[in-house]
C-alpha positions, 0 to 999 in steps of 0.5 A, spaced: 941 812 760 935 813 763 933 805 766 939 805 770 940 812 774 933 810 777 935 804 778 941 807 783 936 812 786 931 807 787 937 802 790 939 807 794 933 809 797 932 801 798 938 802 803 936 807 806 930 804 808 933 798 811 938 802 814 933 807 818 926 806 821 921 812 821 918 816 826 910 818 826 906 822 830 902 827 833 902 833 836 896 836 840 896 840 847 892 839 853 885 841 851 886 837 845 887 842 840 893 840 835 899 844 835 901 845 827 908 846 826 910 844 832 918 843 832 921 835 833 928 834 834 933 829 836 936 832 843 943 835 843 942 836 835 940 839 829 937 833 827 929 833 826 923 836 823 916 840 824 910 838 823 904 840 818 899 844 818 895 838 821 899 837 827 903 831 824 910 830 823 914 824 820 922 822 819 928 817 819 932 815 824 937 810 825 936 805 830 938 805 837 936 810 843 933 816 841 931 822 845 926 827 843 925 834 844 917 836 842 917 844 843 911 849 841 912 857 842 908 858 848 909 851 851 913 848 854 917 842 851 917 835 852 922 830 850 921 823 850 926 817 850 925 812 844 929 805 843 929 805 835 928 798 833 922 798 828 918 804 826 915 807 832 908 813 832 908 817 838 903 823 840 905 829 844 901 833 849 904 840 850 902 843 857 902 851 856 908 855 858 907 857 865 911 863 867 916 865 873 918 872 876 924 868 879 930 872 880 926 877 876 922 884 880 918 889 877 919 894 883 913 900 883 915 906 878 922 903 876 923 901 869 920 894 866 925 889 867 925 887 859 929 893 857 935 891 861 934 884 858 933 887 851 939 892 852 944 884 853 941 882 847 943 888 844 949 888 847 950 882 844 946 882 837 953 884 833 958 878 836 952 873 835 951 874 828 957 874 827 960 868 831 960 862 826 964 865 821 961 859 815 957 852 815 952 849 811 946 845 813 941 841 809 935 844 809 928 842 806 922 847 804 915 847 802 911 852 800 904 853 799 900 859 797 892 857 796 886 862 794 880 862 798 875 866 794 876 869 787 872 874 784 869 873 777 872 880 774 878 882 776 879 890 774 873 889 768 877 882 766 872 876 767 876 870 770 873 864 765 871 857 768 877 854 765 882 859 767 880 857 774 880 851 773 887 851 770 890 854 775 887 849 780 881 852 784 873 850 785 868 854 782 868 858 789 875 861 788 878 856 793 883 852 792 891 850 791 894 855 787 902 853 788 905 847 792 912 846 791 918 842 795 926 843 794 932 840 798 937 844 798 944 846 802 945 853 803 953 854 804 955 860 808 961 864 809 962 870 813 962 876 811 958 876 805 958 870 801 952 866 800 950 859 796 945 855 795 945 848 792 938 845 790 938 838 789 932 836 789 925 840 786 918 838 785 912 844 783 904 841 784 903 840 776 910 842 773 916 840 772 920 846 773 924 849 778 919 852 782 923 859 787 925 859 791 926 864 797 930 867 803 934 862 806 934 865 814 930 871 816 935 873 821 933 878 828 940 879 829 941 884 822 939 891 825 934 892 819 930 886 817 929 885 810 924 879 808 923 876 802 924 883 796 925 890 797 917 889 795 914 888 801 918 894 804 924 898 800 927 900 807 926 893 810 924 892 818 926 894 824 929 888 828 927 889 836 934 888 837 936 892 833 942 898 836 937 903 835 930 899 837 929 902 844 927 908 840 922 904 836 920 899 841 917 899 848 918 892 851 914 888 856 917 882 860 912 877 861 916 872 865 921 866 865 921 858 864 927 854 863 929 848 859 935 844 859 936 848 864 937 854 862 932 859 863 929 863 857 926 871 857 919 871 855 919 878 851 912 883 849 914 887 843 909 893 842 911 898 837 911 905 840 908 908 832 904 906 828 905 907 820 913 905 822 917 899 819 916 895 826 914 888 829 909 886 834 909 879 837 914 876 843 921 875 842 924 870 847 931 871 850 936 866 853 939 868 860 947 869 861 949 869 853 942 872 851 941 869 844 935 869 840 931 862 842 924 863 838 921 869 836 914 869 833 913 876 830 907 880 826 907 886 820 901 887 818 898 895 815 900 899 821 907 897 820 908 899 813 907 893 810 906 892 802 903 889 797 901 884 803 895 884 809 899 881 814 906 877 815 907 873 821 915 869 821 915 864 828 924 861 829 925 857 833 933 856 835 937 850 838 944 850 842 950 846 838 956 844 840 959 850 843 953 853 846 953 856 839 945 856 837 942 856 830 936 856 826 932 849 827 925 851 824 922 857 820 915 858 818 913 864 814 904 866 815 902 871 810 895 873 807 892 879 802 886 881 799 887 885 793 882 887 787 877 881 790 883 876 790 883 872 797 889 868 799 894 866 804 900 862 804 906 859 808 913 858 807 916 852 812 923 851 812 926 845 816 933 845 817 938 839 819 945 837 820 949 844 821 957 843 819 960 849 823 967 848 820 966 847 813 972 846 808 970 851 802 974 851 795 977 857 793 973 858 787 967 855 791 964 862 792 963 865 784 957 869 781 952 864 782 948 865 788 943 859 787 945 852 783 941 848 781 942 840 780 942 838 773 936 832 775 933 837 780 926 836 777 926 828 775 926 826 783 920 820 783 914 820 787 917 815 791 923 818 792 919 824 796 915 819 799 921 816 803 925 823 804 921 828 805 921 831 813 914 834 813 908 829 812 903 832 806 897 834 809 890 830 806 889 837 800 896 837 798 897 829 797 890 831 793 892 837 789 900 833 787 896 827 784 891 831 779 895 836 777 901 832 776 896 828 772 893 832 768 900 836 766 903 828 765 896 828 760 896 835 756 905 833 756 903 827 751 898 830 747 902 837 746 906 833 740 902 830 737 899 833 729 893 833 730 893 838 737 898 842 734 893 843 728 888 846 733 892 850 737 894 854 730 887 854 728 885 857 735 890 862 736 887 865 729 891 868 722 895 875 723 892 881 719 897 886 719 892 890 721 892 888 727 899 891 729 897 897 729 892 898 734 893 891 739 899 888 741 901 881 737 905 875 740 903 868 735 907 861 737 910 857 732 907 849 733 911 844 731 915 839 735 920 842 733 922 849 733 917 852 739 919 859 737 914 865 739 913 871 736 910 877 737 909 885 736 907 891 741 902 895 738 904 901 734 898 906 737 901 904 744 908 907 743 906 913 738 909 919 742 912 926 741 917 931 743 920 938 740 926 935 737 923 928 734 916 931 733 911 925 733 915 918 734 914 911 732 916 905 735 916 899 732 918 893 737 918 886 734 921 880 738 922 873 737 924 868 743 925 860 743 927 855 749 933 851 749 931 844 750 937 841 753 939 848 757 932 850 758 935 857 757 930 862 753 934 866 747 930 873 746 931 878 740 928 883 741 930 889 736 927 897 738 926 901 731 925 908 732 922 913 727 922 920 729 918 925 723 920 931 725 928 929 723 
């Protein structure tokens, strides 16, 4: 059953390959420096990509004229005209923004000019998120988190060297920790309804789901909520918020245009620390003050947990309408914590926005994210035609040996002999344990996978004045469907109070 769908993936990406040719290149600015995440686009649309942390981008077209909108926050665009005919590399060389004061005085005294082109936008900020009332838009994510150094101990628990070589890293802590991609659709309807379709997953050493986060981080929502609740349960202030002026404090820094609209280049500085704010330059288009990219900062000072820093860079794109949508979003974070250094980043590249979607009735349910029944069991090949976003030479590296080395320990775990070994490691169980040490045992065999287990008793002894001293017994067993992949849990709580 299996032959002949790969069969109808492979010819399909066959077809596709003739059909289009492939767009290389590279991004740098004019000193020479590469620009990573520099945006590309196909004038006049949504269709494009990003490149990756090393400045390069990589996607199909099909042939014909093309004109190409490199753009970089802080810099002005560039566009080139291509005649697609076979697969082409091009590089561009962004100048950095220069900045006008046309049109625009700061008169000695008076107010800064930025606080009249906020009160637009915020003017504005309800109509604009509201003007599309659905679509849908492919889009195409990669997330990496990786560590840069990793204690020895962590809170008096020693880190072993095949646990560090378990998760990925060097000797030093170093390494890739998590590297996934999806390709998913996010549907949308307004006022509320949202759906995420993921079609296609791959997770670096695994052939799960892999998470998957917010699809748009929006400015236009007067309190900015970014990822959980856990970072921030009150959420973060947008600058365009109906209130941001009491927040905020504003500084205009000039203007450019592009496609001959001109765009506001706002500072964003918090007036407080130790408030939900963000630092950074917001950049407003004039006439219709829609958000063209931001690149906003959290850090401590801005009430930010669990993370040291957060930094969310958008850039937006004019459709048909003058309506603008959100082409590419990019997510930067660090911490240390307990001796663990890491940083990640979440890229998200978005393509092919339909304005006027015909949803069905039952379309929008209970399910906020589905996930395609092959979602995990796209080839190699497949992502190695599909995929907007080149890998960088460390990613390419981290796919090939821990894909190996989790297709190796998956054709061994079923065999006799290893299952033997793993009962023999895991030790016997002494009733006697239960007492003082929490117990969760696996039963090995290629069939069954049932894990059991019990906490300890010490653990949940307590007292109070009606049961007197109370012991709780919660025992569990829990097994994995093969099929469904859905995991059945029992686990009972037997309760003895000794005063009643």
């Amino acid at each position: 059953m299996l032959r002949p769908v790969i069969g109808i993936l492979f010819l399909i990406i066959f077809s596709s390959a003739v059909s289009a040719q492939r767009v290389t290149g590279t991004v740098f600015n004019a000193q020479g420096d590469l620009l990573p995440y520099a945006s590309i686009t196909v004038q006049g649309t949504s269709i494009g990509t990003s490149a990756n942390e090393n400045a390069k981008f990589s996607f199909l077209l099909a042939p014909g004229k093309r004109t190409l909108v490199c753009q970089y926050i802080g810099y002005a665009a560039q566009t080139k005209t291509i005649d697609l005919q076979d697969d082409v590399e091009i590089t561009f060389i962004l100048e950095e923004q220069k900045l006008t004061l046309e049109d625009v005085l700061v008169k000695a005294g008076g107010e800064d000019p930025a606080y009249a082109i906020i009160r637009s936008a915020i003017a504005k900020r309800e109509e604009h998120s509201k003007e599309v009332p659905g679509f849908t838009v492919d889009m195409y994510t990669k997330d990496l988190i990786k560590l840069r150094s990793l204690p020895n101990r962590i809170m008096g628990q020693k880190i072993k060297t095949e646990d560090k070589k378990e998760m990925g890293v060097d000797s030093t802590g170093k390494g890739i920790i998590y590297l996934s991609e999806a390709i998913s659709k996010v549907n949308i309807q307004e006022p509320d309804k949202f759906k995420l379709e993921v079609k296609h997953s791959r997770v670096s050493g695994s052939n799960s789901f892999g998470f998957t986060f917010p699809s748009f981080i929006s400015m236009y929502e007067n309190n900015v909520r970014v990822f959980s609740s856990q970072l921030n349960p009150r959420g973060f202030v947008s600058p365009i918020a109906n209130n941001a002026l009491g927040f905020y404090k504003y500084k205009f820094m000039g203007n450019f245009f592009e496609n001959g609209k001109m765009v506001h280049v706002i500072k964003v500085i918090p007036r407080r620390n130790y408030e939900p704010l963000f630092s950074g330059t917001i950049n407003i288009s004039d006439d219709d003050w829609h958000i063209h990219s931001f690149d906003l900062l959290l850090t401590k000072s801005s009430q930010l947990e669990i993370l040291d820093t957060l930094r969310i860079s958008q850039l937006h794109v004019p459709l048909k309408n003058e309506l603008w949508r959100v082409k590419n979003q990019l997510t930067q974070f660090s911490f240390n914590l307990f001796g663990v250094d890491a940083q990640g980043n979440f890229l998200s590249v978005y393509s092919d926005y339909d304005l006027q979607p015909k949803f069905d009735k039952k379309f929008f349910d209970r399910v906020v994210i589905a996930y395609d029944t092959a979602v995990s069991k796209s080839p190699k090949a497949f992502w190695d035609s599909i995929r907007p976003v080149p890998l960088a030479e460390e990613e390419i590296k981290d796919y090939k040996v821990k894909d190996s080395t989790f297709q190796s320990e998956r054709d061994s775990a079923g065999s006799r002999r290893n299952l033997d070994s793993l009962r023999i490691k895991q030790g016997y169980l002494k009733p006697w344990q239960l007492i003082t040490k929490t117990i969760t045992r696996k039963d090995y065999s290629r069939k069954n996978g049932v894990t059991y287990g019990a906490e300890s008793l010490l653990r949940n002894l307590q007292y109070n004045f009606a049961e007197g001293a109370v012991l709780e017994f919660r025992p569990f067993i829990e097994k994995r469907l093969r099929k469904s992949h859905q995991l059945i849990t029992i686990a009972p709580t037997i309760r003895y109070g000794f005063a009643n």
